[in-house]
N, C-alpha and C positions, 0 to 999 in steps of 0.2 A: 691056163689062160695066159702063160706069160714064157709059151714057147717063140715069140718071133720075138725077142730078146738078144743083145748077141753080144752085147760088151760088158754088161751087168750081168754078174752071175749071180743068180735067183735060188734057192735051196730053205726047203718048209720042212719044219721041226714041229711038229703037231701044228698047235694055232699059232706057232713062231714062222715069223717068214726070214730068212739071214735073205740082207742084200750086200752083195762082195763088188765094192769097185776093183776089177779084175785087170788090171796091168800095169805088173809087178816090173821092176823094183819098189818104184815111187808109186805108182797109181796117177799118172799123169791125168788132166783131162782129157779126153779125145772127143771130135768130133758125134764119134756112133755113143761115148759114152754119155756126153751132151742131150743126146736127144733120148736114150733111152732114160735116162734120169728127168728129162722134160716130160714123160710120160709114167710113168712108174708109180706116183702117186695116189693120182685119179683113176687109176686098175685097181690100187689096193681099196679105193674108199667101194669098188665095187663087188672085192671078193668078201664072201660071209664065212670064209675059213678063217681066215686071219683075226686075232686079235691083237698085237704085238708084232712092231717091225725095229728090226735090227741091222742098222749098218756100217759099213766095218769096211774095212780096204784088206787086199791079197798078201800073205806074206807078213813078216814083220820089222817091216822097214817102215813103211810111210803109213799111214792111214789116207792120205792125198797130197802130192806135192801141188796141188792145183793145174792150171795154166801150162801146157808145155811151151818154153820159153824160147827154144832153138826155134820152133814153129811160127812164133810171133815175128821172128826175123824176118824169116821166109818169107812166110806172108804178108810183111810190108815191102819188102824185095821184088815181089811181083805184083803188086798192085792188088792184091786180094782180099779187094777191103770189103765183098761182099760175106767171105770166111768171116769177119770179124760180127760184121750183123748179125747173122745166123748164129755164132756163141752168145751175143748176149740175150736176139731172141730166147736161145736154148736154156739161158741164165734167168732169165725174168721166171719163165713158167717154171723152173725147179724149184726158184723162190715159191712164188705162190703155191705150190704142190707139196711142200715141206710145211707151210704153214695152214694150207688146209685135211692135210692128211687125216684124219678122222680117226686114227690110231694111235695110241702111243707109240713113240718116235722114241730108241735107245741108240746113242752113236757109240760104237764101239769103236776107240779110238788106238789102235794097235799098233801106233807110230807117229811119226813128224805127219804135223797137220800145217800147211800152208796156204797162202794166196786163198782162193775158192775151195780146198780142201779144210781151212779151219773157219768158213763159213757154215760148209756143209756138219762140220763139228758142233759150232754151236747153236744149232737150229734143231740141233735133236731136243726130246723135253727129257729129254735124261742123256749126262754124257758122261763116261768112265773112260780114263785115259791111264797110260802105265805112264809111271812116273817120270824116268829118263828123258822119255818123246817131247820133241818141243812143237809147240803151237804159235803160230806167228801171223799174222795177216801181211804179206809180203807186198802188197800191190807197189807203194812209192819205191821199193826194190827197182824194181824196173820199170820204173816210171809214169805209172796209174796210178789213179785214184783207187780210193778202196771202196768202188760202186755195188761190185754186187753182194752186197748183204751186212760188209763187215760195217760201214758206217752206220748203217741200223743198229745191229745189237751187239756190239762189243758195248758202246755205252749206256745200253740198258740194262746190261749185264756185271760189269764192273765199274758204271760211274763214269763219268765227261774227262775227270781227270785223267785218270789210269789209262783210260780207253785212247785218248791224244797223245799221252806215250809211247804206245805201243802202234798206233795207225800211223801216225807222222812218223813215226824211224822204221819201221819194219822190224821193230826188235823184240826177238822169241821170246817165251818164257818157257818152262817146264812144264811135263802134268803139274806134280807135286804145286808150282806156282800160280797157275790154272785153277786149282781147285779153291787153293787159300783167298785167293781174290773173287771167287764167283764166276770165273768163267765157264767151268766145266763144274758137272756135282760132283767127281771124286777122282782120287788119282790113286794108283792099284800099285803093287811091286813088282807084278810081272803078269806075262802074257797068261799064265793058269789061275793070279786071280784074278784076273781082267773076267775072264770068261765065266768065274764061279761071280760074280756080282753083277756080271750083263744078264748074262741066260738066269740067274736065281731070280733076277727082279723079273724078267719077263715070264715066267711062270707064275709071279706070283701075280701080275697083272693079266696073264692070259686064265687064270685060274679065279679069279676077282669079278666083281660085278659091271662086265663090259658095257653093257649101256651107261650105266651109271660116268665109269670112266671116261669113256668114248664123249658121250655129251659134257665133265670139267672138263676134260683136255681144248674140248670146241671153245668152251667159254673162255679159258683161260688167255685162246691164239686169237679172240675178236679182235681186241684192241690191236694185237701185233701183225694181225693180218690188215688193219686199217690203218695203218702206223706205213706199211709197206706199199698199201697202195697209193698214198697219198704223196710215197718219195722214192718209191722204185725206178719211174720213169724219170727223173731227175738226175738221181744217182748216177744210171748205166748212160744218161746223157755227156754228166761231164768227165764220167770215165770213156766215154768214146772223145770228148774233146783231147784230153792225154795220151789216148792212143791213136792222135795223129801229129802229138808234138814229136820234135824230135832227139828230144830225151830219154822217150819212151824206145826208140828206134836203136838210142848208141847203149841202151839200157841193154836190152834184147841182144844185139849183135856181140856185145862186149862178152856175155854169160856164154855166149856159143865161140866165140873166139879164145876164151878166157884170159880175158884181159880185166883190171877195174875201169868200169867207165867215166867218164868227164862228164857232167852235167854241165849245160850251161842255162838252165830255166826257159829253155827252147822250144 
């Protein structure tokens, strides 16, 4: 059921489904990957093979660098501000299909998790991350807000405090950091134990009483899915207000020229 697929690479391990954001180095966003992740959810709530879904980026470099950032150039260079609609369309429903999934959710966190790649991190209901990897919510990076997802639950995760630290400066933390603050549930020493503590626990949830599972996990995302719907549309509002300052532009330009950019609150 999940052969017209083409930028998510899909692979089933008995009742385990691995989902691979597949391009490697980073694991950029892309467009086809956008939309296949806008869809991908709402297939799993329909397949009865699955019990347990696992996602995880290509390679072991990034687990997501998010957003491709030379591309955001581009595309205010040509006027292509209809590109920009259509990702955060593509961004809204990933949200919502992350938090209605019906399945336990394990991110398998294999690398640098950034921008929309450590959103996509902490929306799993279980995350295991190797130590070294750093996790950052980059949006004020290059000059956005931090609409899709991360102004939700980093501070439901680690606190108002914490959470304004690390959203207002774009400043990484570690696994190992990650864990000790409550952002991720655990940080591993390397990529083979990463995989002995993803895949151990998803056996033992595919091996466990799925309905039972299946309907905590629903209960648990109510409130977080009412939480979402009540400030999604908000969110990716005033992050499109920032992605037409022009902050956001020298922001963009400056990473792809590689130069540091001058802000002026423009």
């Amino acid at each position: 059921m999940y052969e017209d697929y083409e930028a998510l690479k899909i692979e089933r391990r008995g009742k385990i489904l691995v989902l691979t954001i597949d391009n490697p180095p980073m694991n950029a966003m892309t467009p086809a990957l956008q939309a296949d992740m806008s869809r991908i959810f709402a297939d799993i709530n329909g397949d009865s093979e699955t019990a347990v879904v696992v996602l995880t980026g290509a390679g072991d470099k990034a687990f997501s660098a998010g957003g491709d950032v030379k591309a955001m150039a581009e595309r205010i260079e040509q006027g292509a501000h209809d590109k920009w609609l259509q990702g955060i369309t593509a961004g809204k429903r990933i949200l919502y299909g992350l938090l209605a999934l019906e399945r336990p959710l394990i991110t398998r966190i294999n690398g640098h998790a950034m921008g929309l790649g450590s959103t996509l991190a902490v929306f799993g209901d279980f995350s295991f991350m190797v130590d070294g990897a750093r996790i950052a919510d980059t949006h004020v990076k290059v000059g956005l807000s931090a609409g899709d997802g991360g102004s939700l639950m980093w501070p439901l995760l680690i606190g108002f405090t914490r959470a304004r630290r690390h959203l207002l400066t774009g400043r990484p933390m570690t696994g190992r950091e990650a864990a000790e603050c409550g952002l991720i549930t655990q940080a591993v020493g390397s990529l083979d134990e990463l995989d002995r503590e993803v895949f151990g626990l998803a056996e033992e949830l595919a091996s466990g009483a799925t309905l039972a599972i299946n309907a905590t996990k629903v209960s648990i995302n109510l409130l977080l899915r009412r939480m979402l719907e009540g400030l999604v549309e908000t969110h990716l509002g005033i992050e499109t207000q920032t992605y037409l300052s022009k902050d956001h532009y020298e922001a963009a330009s400056a990473f792809r020229d590689k130069r540091t950019p001058t802000f002026r609150g423009v």
